[in-house]
RODO-2510 file (C-alpha; in nm, 4 decimals, decimal comma):
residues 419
     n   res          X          Y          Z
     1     x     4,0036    -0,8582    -0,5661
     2     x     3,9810    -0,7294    -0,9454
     3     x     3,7455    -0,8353    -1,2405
     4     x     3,9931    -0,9712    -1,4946
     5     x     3,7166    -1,0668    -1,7535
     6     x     3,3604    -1,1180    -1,8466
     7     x     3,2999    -1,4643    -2,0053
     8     x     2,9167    -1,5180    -2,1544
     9     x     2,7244    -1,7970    -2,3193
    10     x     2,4154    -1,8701    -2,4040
    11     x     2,2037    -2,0863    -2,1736
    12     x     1,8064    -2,2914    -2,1447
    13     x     1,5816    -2,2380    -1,9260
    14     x     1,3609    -2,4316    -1,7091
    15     x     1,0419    -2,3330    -1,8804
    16     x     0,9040    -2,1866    -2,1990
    17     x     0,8466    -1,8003    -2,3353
    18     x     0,4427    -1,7948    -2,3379
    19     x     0,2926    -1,5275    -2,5327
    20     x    -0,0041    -1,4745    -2,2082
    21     x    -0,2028    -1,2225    -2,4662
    22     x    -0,2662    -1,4699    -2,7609
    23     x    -0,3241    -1,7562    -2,4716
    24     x    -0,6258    -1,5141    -2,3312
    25     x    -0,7462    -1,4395    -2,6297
    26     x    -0,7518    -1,7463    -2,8968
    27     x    -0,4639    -1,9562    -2,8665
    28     x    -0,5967    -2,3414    -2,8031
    29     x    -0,3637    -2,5917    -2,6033
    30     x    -0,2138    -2,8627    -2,8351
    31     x    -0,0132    -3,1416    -2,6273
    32     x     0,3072    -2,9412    -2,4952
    33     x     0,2382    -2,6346    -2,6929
    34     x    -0,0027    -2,3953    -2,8342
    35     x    -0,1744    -2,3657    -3,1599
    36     x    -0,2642    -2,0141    -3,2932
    37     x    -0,0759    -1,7148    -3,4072
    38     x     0,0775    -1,5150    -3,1643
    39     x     0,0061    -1,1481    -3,0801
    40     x     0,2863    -0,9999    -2,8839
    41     x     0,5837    -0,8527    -3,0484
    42     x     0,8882    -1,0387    -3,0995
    43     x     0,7512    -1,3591    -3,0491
    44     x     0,7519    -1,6332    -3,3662
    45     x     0,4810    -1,8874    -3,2183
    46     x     0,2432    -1,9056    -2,8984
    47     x     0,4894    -2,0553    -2,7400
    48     x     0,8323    -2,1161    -2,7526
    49     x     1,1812    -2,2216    -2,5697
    50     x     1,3307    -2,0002    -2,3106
    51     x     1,6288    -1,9000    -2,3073
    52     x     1,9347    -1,7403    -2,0883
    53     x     2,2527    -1,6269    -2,0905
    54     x     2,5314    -1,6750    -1,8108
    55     x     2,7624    -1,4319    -1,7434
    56     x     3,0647    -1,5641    -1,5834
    57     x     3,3083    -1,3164    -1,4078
    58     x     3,6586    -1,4533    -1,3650
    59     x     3,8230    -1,3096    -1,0742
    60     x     4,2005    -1,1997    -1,0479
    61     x     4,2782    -1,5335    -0,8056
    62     x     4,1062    -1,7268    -1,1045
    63     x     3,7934    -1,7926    -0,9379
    64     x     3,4829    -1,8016    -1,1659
    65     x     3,1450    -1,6223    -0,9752
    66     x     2,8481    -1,6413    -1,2396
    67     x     2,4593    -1,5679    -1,2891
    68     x     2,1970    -1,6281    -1,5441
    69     x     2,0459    -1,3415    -1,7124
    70     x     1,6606    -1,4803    -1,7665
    71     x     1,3232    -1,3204    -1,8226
    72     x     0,9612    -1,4722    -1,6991
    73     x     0,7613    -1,6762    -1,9086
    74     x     0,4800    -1,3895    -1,9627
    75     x     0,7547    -1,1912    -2,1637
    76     x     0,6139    -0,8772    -2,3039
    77     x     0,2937    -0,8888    -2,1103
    78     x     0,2006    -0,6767    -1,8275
    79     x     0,4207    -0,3836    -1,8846
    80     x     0,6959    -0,5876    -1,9286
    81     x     1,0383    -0,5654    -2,1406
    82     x     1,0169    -0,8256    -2,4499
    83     x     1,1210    -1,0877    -2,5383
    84     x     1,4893    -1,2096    -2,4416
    85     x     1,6654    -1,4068    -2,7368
    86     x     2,0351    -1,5104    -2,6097
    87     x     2,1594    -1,3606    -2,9782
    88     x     2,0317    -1,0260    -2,9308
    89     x     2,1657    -1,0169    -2,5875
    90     x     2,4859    -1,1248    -2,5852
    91     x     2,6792    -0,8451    -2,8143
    92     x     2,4622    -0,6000    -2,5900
    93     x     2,6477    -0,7609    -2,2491
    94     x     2,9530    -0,7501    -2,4253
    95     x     2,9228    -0,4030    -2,5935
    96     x     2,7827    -0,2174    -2,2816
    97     x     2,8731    -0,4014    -1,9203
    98     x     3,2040    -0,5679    -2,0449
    99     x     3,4073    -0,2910    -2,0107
   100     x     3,2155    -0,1476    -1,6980
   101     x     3,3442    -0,4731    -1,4958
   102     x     3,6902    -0,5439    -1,6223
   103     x     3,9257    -0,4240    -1,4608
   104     x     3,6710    -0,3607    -1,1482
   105     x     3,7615    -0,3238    -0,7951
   106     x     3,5302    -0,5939    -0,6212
   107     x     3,4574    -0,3305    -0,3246
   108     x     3,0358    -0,3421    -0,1846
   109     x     2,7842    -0,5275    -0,3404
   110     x     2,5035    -0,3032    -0,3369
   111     x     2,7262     0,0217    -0,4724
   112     x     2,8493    -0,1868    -0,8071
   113     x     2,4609    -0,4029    -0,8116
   114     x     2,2903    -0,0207    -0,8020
   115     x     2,5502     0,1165    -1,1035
   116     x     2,4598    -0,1391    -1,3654
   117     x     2,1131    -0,1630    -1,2679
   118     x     2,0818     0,2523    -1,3438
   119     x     2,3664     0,2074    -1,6424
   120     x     2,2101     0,3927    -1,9387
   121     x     2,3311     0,3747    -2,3266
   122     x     2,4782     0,6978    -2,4681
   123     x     2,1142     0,6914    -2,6214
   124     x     1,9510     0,7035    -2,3178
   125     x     1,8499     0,3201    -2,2796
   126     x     1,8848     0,1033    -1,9794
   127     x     1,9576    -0,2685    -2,0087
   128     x     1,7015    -0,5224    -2,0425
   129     x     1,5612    -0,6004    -1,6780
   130     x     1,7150    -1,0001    -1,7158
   131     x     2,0604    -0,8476    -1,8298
   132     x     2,0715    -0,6407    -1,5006
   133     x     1,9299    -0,9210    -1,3337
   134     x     2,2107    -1,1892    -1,4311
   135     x     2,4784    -0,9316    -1,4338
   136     x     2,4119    -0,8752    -1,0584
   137     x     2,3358    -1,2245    -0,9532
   138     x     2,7572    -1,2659    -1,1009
   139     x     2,8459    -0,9553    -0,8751
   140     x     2,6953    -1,0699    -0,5521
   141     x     2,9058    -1,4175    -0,6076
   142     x     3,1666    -1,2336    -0,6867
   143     x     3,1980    -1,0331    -0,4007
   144     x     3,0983    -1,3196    -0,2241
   145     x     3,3970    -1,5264    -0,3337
   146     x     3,6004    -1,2386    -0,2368
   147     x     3,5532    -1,1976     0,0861
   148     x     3,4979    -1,5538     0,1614
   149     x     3,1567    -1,5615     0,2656
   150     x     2,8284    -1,6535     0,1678
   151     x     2,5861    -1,4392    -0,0574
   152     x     2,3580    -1,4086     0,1835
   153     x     2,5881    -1,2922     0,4335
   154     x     2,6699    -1,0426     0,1876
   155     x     2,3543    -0,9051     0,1588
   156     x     2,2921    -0,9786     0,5359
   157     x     2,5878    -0,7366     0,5895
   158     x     2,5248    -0,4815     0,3198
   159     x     2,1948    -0,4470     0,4129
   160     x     2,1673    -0,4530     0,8070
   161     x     1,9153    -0,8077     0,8028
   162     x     2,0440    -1,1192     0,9524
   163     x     2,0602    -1,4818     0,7832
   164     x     1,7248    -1,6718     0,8816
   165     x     1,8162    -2,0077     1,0846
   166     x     1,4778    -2,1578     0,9271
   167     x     1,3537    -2,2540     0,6163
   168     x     1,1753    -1,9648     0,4169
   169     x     0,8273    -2,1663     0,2913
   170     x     0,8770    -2,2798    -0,0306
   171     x     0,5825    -2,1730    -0,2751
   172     x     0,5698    -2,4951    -0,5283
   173     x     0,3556    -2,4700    -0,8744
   174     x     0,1923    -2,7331    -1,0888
   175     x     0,1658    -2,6146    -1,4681
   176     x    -0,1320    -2,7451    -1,6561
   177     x    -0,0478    -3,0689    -1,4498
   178     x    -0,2326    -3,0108    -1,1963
   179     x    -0,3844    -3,2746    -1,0430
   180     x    -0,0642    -3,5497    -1,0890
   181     x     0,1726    -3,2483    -0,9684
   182     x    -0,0741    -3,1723    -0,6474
   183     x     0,0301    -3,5002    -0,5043
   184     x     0,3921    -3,4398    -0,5513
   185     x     0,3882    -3,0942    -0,3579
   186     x     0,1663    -3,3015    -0,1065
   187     x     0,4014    -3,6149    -0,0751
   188     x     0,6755    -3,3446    -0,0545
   189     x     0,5289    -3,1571     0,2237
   190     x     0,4647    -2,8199     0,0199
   191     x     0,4006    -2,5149     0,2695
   192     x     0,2287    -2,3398    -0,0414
   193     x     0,0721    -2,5151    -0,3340
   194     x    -0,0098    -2,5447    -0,6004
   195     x    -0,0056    -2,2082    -0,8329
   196     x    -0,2899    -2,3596    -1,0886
   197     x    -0,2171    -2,1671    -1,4134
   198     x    -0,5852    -2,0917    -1,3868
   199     x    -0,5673    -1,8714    -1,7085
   200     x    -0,8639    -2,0221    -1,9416
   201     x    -1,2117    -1,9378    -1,8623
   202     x    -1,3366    -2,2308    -2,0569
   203     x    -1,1399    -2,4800    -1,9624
   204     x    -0,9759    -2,4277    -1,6283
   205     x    -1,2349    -2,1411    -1,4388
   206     x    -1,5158    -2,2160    -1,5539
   207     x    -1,8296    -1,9440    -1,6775
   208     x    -1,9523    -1,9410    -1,3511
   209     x    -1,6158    -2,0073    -1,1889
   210     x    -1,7389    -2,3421    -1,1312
   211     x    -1,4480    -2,5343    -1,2270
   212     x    -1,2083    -2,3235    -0,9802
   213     x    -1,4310    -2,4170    -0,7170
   214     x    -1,4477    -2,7854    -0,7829
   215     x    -1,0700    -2,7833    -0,8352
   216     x    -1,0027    -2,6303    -0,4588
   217     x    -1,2268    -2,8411    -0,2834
   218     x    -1,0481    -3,1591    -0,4867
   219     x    -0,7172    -2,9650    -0,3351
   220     x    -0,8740    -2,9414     0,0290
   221     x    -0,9928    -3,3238     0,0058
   222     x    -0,6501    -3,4781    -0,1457
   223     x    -0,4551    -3,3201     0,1227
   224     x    -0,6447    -3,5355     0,4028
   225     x    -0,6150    -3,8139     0,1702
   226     x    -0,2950    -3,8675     0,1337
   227     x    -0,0931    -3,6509     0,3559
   228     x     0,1635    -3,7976     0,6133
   229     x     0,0661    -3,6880     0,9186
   230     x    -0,2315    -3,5115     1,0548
   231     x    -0,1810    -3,1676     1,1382
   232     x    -0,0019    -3,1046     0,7636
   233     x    -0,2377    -2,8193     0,6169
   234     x    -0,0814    -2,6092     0,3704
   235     x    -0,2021    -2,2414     0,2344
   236     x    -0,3803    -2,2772    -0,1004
   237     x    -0,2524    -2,0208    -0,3771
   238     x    -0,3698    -1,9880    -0,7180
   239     x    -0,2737    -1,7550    -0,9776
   240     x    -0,5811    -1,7041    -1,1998
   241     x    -0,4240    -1,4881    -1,4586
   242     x    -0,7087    -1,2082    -1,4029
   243     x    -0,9725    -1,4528    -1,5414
   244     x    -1,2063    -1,4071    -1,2172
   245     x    -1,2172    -1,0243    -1,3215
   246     x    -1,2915    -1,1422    -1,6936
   247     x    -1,6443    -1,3405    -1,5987
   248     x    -1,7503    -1,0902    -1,3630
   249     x    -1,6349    -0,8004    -1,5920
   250     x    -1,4721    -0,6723    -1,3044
   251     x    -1,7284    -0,6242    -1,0545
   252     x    -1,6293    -0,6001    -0,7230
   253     x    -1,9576    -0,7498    -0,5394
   254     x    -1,9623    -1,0041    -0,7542
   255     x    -1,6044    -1,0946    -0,7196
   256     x    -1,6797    -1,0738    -0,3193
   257     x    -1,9467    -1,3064    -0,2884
   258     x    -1,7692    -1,5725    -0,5772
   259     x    -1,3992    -1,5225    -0,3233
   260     x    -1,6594    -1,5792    -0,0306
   261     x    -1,7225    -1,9161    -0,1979
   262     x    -1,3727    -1,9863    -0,2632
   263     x    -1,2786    -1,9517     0,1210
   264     x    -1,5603    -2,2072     0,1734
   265     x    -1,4524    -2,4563    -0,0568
   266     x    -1,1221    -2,4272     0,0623
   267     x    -1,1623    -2,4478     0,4413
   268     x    -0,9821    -2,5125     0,6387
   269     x    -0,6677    -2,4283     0,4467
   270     x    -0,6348    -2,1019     0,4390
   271     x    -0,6621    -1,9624     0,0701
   272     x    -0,4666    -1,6685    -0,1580
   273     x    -0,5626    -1,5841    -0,5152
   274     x    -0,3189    -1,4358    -0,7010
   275     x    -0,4033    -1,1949    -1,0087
   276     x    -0,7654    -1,1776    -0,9605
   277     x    -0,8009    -0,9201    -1,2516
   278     x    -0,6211    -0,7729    -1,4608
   279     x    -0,7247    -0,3987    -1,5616
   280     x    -0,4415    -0,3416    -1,8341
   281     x    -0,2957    -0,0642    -1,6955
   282     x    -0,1239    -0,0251    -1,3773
   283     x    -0,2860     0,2792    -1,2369
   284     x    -0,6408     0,0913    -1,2678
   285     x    -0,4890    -0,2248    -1,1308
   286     x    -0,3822    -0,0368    -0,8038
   287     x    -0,7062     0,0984    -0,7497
   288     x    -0,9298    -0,2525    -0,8394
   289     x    -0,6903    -0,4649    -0,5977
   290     x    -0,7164    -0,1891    -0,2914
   291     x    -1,1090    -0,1613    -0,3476
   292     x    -1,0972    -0,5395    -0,3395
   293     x    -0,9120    -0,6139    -0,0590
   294     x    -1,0589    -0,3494     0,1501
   295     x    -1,4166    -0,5176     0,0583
   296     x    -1,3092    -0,8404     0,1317
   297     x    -1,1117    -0,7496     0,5114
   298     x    -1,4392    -0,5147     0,5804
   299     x    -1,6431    -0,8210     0,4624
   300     x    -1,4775    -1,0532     0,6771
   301     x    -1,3715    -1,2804     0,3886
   302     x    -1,0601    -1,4282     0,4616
   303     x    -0,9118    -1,5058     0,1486
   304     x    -0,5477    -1,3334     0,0911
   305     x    -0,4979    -1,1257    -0,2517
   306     x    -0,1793    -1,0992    -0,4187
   307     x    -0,0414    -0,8494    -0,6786
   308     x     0,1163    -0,9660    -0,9442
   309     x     0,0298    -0,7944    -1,2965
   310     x     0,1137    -0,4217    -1,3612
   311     x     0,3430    -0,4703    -1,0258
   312     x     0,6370    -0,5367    -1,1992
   313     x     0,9315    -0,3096    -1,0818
   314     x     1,0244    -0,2172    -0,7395
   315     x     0,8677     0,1357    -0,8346
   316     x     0,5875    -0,0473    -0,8912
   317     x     0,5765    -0,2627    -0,5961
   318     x     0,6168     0,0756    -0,3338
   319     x     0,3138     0,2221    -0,5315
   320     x     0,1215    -0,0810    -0,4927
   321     x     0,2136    -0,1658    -0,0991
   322     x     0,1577     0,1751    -0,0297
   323     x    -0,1980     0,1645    -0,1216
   324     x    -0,2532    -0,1856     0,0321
   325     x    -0,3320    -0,3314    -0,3286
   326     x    -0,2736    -0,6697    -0,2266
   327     x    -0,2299    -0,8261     0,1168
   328     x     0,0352    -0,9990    -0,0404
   329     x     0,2809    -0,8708    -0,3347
   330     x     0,4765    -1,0881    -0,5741
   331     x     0,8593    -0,9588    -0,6387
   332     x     0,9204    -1,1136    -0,9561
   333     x     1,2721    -1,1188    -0,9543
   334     x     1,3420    -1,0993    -1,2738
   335     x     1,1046    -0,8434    -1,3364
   336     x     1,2710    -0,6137    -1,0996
   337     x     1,6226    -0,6042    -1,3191
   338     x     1,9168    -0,5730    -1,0317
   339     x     1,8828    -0,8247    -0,7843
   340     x     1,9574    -0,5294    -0,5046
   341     x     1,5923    -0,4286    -0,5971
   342     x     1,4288    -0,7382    -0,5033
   343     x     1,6163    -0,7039    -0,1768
   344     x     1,4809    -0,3668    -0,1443
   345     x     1,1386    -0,4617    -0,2381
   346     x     1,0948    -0,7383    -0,0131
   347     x     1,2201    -0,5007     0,2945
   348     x     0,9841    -0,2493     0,1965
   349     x     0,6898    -0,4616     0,1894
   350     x     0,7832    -0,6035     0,4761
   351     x     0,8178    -0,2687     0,6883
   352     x     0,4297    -0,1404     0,5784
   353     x     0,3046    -0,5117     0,7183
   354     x     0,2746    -0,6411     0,3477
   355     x     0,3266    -1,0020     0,2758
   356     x     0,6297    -1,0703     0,0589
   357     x     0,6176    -1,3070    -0,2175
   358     x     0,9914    -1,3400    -0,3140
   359     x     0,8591    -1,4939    -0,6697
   360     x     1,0487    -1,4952    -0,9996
   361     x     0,9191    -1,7480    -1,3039
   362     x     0,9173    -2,0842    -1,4198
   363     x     1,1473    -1,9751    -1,7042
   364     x     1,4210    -1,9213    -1,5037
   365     x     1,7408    -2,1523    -1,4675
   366     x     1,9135    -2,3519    -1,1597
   367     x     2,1205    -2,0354    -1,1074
   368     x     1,9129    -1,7436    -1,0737
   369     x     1,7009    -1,9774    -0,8462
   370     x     2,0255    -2,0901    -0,6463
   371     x     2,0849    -1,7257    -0,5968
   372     x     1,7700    -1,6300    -0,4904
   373     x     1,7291    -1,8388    -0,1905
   374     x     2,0322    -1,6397    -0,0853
   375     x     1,8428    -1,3316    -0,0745
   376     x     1,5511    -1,4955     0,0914
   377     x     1,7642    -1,5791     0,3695
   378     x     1,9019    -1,2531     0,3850
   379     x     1,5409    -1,0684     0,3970
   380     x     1,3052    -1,3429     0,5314
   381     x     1,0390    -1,2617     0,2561
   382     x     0,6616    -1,4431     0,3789
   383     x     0,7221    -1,6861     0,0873
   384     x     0,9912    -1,8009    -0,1678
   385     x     0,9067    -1,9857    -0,5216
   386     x     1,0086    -2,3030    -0,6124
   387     x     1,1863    -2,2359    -0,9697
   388     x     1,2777    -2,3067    -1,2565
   389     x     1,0631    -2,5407    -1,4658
   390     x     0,6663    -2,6946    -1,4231
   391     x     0,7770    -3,0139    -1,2801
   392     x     0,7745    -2,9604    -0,9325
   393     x     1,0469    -3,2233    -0,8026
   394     x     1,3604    -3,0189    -0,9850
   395     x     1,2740    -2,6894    -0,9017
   396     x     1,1477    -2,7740    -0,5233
   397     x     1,4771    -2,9870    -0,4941
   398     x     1,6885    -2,7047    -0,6235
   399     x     1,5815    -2,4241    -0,3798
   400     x     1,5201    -2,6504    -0,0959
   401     x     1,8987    -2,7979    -0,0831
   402     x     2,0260    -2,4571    -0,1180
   403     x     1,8675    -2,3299     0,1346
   404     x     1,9391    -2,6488     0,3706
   405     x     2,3009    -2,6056     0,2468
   406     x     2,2852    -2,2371     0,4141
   407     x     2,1521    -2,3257     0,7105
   408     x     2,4217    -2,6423     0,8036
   409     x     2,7276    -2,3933     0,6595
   410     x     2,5798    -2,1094     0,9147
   411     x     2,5217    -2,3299     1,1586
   412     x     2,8521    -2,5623     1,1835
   413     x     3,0389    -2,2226     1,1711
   414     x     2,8608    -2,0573     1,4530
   415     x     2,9526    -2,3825     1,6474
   416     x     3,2988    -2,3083     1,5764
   417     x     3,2389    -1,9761     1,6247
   418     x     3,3230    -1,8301     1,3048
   419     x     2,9835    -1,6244     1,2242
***
C-alpha cells in the first residue's frame, strides 16, 4: 500500500496556548483569559487560542489515515519549541515531509515514524516536535489501515508488547474549575484526579502553602461525600507548576516536612505532586527531584513525585529515570515529537521500575488523544491523561470510549479467533 498524497488543514484545539512565564510572574486572571503583557517569544497576548493542523494521508485504495500535529499549552516554556501557529506550519509540512511520503511504500511503522522524526532541513533543522508528532500519529493509521489492524496492534507487533485487556487509569484534570470539575471526575469514577493548575502562589498555594492544603483535604472529604460506593478511593495528583519550590526557595527540608503535611491531609488517598519546583534548567532539575525523592522514600513520606518540567524529550526522560528524579515521569506526548518516542519512553521507564505517566496537554485535539490511547494499550503506561480541553466530560469521554472500543474489537475477535 502506497502514499498517493498528503492533504493538510488547519485545525482547533481543545485548550488554549498559555504563556506559563508571564502567568508566574505578573499576569492576573481576567474571566476566561489573562490580563498582562506577555513575555515569551512569539506569543501576542497571555493567552491565546490553540491551534493544530491535520495531516491527512490518502492511501492508494483511497483510504484517508490522519493525525493532528498539536503542541502543549505551556508552549515555549520549559525548554520547549515555540509557539505553533497553523500558518507558519503548514508550507513547512508541505515544503519538507510532502514529498518524503508521496509516493511511500507503507512497509513498518517504527522504520518510516523514526525517519521523519530525525528528518533534518538542508540547514540542519529538525521539524517542530508537534509536526513530527502529527505526521506520525497519520503513519501509524496508515499502516494500520493497511494491514487491517488496529494501531495498537501495530505497535503491539512492532514493538514486542501485547494489547492490555483492561482499562489503562485514566488521569482526569480540572482547570481553574476546580472544585465544580472535582465532582465530575468523582461522579465519573476518576482513577486519578484532579491535576489542580496549582500555579499561583497567591491565589491557589497559598504563602505558607496553606491553601494547597485546605484544597486536598476538601478533595479527601468530597470523595466520601458523594462517591457511589464505598471502597471508591482514587490517587490524588496535582501539578503545582514548581510553586512549592518558589515559597520555600527551594529548600529541600522544608519542602519535606510541608509534602509530610500534604500526605496527612490527603490520607487515605494516596497522593502525587507533580512539578514540585522548577530549577530552570534541566541539569539542576534532575538533581533537586532525585535529592527530593530520595529524602522523602528515606523519610518515609509517602507522597509520589512526578517529573514534568525540563523532562521534555525522550533524551530527557532516560536522563531523568536514570537518576530516579521522579518516582513517576510524565511523557508529554507532544513534547516528545514522533509518537515512536513516547512508545519508547514509556518502555524505558517502565523497565528501571519508574512509573509512566503517558501525559500529553490540554491543548491537544480529539485525534492525537484518540491515538494515544492506542499506544497506551500497546505499552501499559501506570497512567494515561484524559485530553484535550479543561472540561473534564469531553476529554474523559473521548479516551475512555476509545479505549472501551479496543478492548470489545480485541475481544469479539479473539472469540472468533482472529487475534
Amino acid at each position: 500500500m502506497k502514499i498517493v498524497d498528503v492533504i493538510l488543514s488547519e485545525g482547533k484545539t481543545g485548550f488554549f496556548f498559555d504563556d506559563q512565564r508571564a502567568i508566574k510572574k505578573h499576569a492576573v486572571q481576567n474571566g476566561a483569559t489573562y490580563s498582562g503583557e506577555p513575555l515569551t517569544e512569539g506569543f501576542s497576548s497571555v493567552r491565546q487560542a490553540g491551534e493544530a493542523i491535520s495531516v491527512m494521508l490518502l492511501l492508494e485504495d483511497g483510504q484517508i489515515a490522519y493525525g493532528d500535529c498539536a503542541a502543549v499549552q505551556y508552549s515555549g516554556a520549559g525548554g520547549r519549541d515555540p509557539l505553533f501557529l497553523a500558518k507558519d506550519y503548514i508550507p513547512v509540512i508541505d515544503k519538507y515531509i510532502k514529498p518524503l511520503l508521496v509516493g511511500r511504500e507503507l512497509t513498518s511503522f517504527k522504520e518510516i515514524a523514526e525517519e521523519i522524526d530525525n528528518y533534518k532541513t538542508p540547514t540542519g533543522a529538525r521539524m517542530h516536535t508537534a509536526v513530527r508528532y502529527g505526521v506520525t500519529q497519520a503513519i501509524l493509521d496508515a499502516v494500520a489501515k493497511s494491514r487491517k489492524m488496529l494501531m495498537a496492534e501495530v505497535v503491539a507487533d512492532e514493538y514486542g508488547t501485547t494489547v492490555s485487556k483492561n482499562e489503562i487509569p485514566i488521569f482526569m484534570q480540572s482547570g481553574d474549575d476546580r472544585y465544580n470539575n472535582v465532582d465530575k471526575m468523582i461522579l465519573k469514577g476518576a482513577d486519578i484526579l484532579p491535576h489542580g493548575l496549582i500555579n499561583n502562589v497567591k491565589l491557589k498555594l497559598g504563602e505558607n502553602g496553606e491553601l494547597l492544603e485546605k484544597y486536598i483535604m476538601w478533595i479527601r472529604d468530597r470523595v466520601v461525600e458523594i462517591r457511589d460506593v464505598e471502597d471508591y478511593q482514587p490517587v490524588i495528583h496535582i501539578d503545582v507548576y514548581g510553586t512549592i519550590g518558589l515559597i520555600f526557595n527551594n529548600d529541600v527540608d522544608k519542602m519535606v516536612e510541608y509534602l509530610s503535611r500534604l500526605e496527612k491531609a490527603a490520607h487515605p488517598l494516596k497522593l502525587r505532586i507533580e512539578g514540585p519546583m522548577d530549577m530552570e534548567e534541566r541539569e539542576a532539575q534532575m538533581k533537586a527531584l532525585s535529592d527530593l525523592c530520595k529524602r522523602l522514600d528515606d523519610d518515609d513520606v509517602h507522597v509520589e513525585i512526578v517529573a514534568d518540567e525540563w523532562c521534555n524529550t525522550f533524551d530527557d526522560i532516560k536522563y531523568f529515570a536514570d537518576n530516579r528524579a521522579g518516582h513517576m515521569i510524565q511523557i508529554k506526548t507532544p513534547d516528545l515529537g514522533g509518537i515512536n518516542n513516547t512508545i519508547e519512553a514509556v518502555l524505558y521507564c517502565k523497565n528501571l521500575g519508574i512509573g509512566a505517566y503517558q501525559g500529553g496537554t490540554c491543548n491537544e485535539t480529539d485525534r492525537s488523544s484518540q491515538v494515544c490511547v492506542h499506544l497506551a494499550m500497546a505499552t501499559q503506561p501506570t497512567q494515561i491523561l484524559a485530553k484535550p480541553g479543561m472540561g473534564v466530560d469531553e476529554g474523559y469521554m473521548i479516551v475512555f470510549n476509545e479505549m472501551e472500543r479496543i478492548l470489545a474489537v480485541r475481544d469479539i475477535r479473539e472469540k472468533n479467533g482472529l487475534v
